[in-house]
N, CA and C of each residue as an Amber inpcrd file, in Angstrom:
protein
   240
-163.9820000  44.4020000  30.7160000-163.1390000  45.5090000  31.1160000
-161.8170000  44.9920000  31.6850000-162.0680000  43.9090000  32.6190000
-160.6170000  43.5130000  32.8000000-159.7680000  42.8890000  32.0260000
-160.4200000  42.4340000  31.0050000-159.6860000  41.5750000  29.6660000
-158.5560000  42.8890000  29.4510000-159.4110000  43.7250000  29.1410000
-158.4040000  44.6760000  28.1040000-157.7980000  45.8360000  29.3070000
-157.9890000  45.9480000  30.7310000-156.9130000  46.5220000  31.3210000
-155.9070000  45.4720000  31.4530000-155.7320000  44.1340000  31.5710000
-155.0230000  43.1070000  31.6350000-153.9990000  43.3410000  30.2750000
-154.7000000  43.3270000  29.7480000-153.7730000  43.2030000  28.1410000
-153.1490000  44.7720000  28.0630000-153.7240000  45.7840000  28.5940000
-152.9280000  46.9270000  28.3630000-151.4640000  46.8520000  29.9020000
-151.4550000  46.1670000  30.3580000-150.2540000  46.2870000  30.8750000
-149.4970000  44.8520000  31.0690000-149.7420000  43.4900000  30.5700000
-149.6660000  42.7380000  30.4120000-149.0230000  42.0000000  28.9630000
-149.6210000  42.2660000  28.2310000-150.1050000  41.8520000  26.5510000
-148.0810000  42.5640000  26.0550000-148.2160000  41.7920000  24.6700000
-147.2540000  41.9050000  23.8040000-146.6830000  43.3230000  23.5300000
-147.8450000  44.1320000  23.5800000-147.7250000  45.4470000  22.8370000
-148.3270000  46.2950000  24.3770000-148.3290000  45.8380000  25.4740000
-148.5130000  46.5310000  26.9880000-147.2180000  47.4490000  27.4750000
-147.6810000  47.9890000  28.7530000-146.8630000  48.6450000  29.4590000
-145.4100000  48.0880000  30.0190000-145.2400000  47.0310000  30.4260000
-144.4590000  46.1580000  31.0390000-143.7050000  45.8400000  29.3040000
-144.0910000  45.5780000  28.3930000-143.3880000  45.5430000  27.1410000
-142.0900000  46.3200000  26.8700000-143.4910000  47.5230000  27.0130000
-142.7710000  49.1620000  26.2530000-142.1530000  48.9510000  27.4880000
-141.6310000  49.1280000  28.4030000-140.9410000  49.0780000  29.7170000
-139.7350000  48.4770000  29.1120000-139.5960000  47.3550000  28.4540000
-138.9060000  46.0880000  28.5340000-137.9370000  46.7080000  27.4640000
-138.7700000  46.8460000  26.0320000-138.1880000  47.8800000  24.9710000
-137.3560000  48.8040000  25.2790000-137.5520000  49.8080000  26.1510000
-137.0900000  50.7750000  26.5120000-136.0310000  50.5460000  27.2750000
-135.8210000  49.4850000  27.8120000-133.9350000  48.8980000  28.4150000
-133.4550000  48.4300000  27.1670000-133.8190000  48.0460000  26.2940000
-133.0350000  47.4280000  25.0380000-132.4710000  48.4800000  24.5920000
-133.6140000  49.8230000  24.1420000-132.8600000  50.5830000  23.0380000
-132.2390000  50.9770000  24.0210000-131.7040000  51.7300000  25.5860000
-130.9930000  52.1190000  25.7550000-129.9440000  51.6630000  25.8430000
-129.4610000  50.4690000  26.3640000-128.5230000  49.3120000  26.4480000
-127.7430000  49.2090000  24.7410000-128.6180000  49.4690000  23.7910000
-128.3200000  49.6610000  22.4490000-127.6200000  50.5950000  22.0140000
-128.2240000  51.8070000  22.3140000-127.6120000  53.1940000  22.1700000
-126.0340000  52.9590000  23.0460000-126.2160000  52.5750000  24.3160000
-124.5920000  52.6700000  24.4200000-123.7160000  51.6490000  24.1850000
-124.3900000  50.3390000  23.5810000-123.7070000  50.0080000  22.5880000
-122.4510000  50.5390000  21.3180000-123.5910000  51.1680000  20.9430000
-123.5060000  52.2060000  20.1750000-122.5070000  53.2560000  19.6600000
-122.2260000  53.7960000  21.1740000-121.3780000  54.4770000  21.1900000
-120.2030000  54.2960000  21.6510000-120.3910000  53.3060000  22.2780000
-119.1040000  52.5460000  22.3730000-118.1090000  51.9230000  21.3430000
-119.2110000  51.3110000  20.1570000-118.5300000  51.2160000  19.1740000
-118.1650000  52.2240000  18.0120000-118.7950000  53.4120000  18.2170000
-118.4180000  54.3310000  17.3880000-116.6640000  55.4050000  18.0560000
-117.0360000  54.8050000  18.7910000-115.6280000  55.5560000  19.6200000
-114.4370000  54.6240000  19.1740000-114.6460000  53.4770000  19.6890000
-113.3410000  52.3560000  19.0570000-113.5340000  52.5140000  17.3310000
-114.4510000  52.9290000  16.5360000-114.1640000  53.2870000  14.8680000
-113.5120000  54.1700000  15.3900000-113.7060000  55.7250000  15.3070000
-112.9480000  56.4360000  15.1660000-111.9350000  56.4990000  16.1090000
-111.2850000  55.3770000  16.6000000-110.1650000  55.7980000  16.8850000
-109.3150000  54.8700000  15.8550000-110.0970000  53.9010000  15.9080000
-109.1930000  53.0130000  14.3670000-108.8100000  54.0670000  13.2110000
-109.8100000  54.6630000  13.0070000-110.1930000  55.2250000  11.6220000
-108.8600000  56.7210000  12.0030000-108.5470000  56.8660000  13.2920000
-107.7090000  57.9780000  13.1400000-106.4410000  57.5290000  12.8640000
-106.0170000  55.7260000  13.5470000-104.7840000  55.2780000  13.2340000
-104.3150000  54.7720000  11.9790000-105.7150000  54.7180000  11.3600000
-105.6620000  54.2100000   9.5840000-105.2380000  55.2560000   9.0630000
-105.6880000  56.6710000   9.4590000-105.0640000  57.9010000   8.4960000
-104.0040000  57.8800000   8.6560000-103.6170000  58.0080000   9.8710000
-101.7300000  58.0460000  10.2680000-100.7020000  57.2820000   9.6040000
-101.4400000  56.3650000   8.6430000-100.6980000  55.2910000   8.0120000
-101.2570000  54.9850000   6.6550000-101.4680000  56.7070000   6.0590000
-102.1290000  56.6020000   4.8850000-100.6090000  57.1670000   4.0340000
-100.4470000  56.4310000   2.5450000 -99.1610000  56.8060000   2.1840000
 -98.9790000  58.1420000   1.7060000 -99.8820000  58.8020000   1.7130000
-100.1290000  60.6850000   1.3700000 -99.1080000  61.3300000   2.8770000
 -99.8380000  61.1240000   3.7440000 -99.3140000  61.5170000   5.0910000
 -99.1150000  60.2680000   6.2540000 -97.7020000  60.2600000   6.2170000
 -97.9350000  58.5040000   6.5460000 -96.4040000  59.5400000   8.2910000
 -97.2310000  58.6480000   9.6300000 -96.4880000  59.5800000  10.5920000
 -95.5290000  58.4320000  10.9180000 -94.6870000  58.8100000  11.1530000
 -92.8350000  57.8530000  11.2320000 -92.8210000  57.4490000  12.6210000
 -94.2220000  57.9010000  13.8310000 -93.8710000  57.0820000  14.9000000
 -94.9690000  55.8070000  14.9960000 -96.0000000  56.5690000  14.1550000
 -97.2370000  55.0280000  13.7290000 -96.5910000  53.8520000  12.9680000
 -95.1280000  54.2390000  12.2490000 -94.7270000  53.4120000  11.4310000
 -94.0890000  52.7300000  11.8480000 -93.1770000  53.3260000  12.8710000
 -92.7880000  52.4430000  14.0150000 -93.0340000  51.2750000  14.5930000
 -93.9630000  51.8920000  15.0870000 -94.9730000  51.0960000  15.8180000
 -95.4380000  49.7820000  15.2020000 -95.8670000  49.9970000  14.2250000
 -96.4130000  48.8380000  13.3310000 -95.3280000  47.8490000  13.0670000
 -94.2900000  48.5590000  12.1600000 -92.9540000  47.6160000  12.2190000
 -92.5050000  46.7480000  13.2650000 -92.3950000  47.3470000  14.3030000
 -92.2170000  46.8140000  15.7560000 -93.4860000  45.5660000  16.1300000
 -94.3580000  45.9760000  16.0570000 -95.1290000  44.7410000  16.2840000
 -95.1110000  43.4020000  15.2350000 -95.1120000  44.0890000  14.0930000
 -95.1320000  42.8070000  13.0020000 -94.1890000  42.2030000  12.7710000
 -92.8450000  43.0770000  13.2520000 -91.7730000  42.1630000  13.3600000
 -91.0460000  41.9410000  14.4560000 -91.9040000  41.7130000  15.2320000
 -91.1450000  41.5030000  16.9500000 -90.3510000  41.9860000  17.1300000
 -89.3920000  43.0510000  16.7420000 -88.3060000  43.6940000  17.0910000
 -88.3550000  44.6070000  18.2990000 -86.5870000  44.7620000  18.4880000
 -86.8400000  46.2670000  19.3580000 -85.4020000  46.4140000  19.2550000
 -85.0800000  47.5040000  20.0050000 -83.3650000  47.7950000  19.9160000
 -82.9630000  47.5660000  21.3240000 -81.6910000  46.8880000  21.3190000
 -81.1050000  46.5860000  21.9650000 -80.8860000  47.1730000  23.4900000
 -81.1830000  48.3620000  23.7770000 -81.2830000  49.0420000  24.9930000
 -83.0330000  49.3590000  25.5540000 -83.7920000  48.6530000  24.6760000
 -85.1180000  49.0340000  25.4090000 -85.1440000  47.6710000  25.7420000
 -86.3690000  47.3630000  27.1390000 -86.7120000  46.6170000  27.9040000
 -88.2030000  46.7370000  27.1150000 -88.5920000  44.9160000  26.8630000
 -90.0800000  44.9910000  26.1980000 -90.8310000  44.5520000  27.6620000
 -92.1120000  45.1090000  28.0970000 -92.6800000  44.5610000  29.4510000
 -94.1480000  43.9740000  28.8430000 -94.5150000  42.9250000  28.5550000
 -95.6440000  42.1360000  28.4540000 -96.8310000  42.5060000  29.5070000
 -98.3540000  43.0580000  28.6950000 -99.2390000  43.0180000  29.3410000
 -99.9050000  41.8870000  28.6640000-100.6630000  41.4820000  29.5830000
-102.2330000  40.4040000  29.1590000-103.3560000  41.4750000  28.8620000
């Protein structure tokens, strides 16, 4: 009898397991959604810069970064 109350909260497939499991998937799940939030926000700046409907301040933007530019009266301020 104590073999197998031992193993039911002990053992591979025990209580303390399923316990253990049960921080993973949640830790998973907001994984999860964390990364589904950073897709769709990619996925909203990819439309903005689709050549059907392409928006002239996303284009900006892009230009500006890929080509280090800026105009002459703006101040660029560097974050880390």
């Amino acid at each position: 009898m104590a073999y197998f109350a031992y193993h039911t909260v002990e053992g591979e497939r025990g209580v303390l397991a399923w316990l253990r499991l049960d921080k993973e998937i949640l830790a998973a799940e907001m994984q999860l959604a964390t990364v589904t939030t950073e897709r769709q926000s990619l996925e909203h700046r990819v439309l903005l810069l689709r050549p059907d409907h392409l928006d002239p301040d996303m284009l900006e933007e892009r230009a500006r970064a890929m080509l280090n530019m800026g105009r002459a009266d703006e101040m660029v301020i560097f974050q880390k």
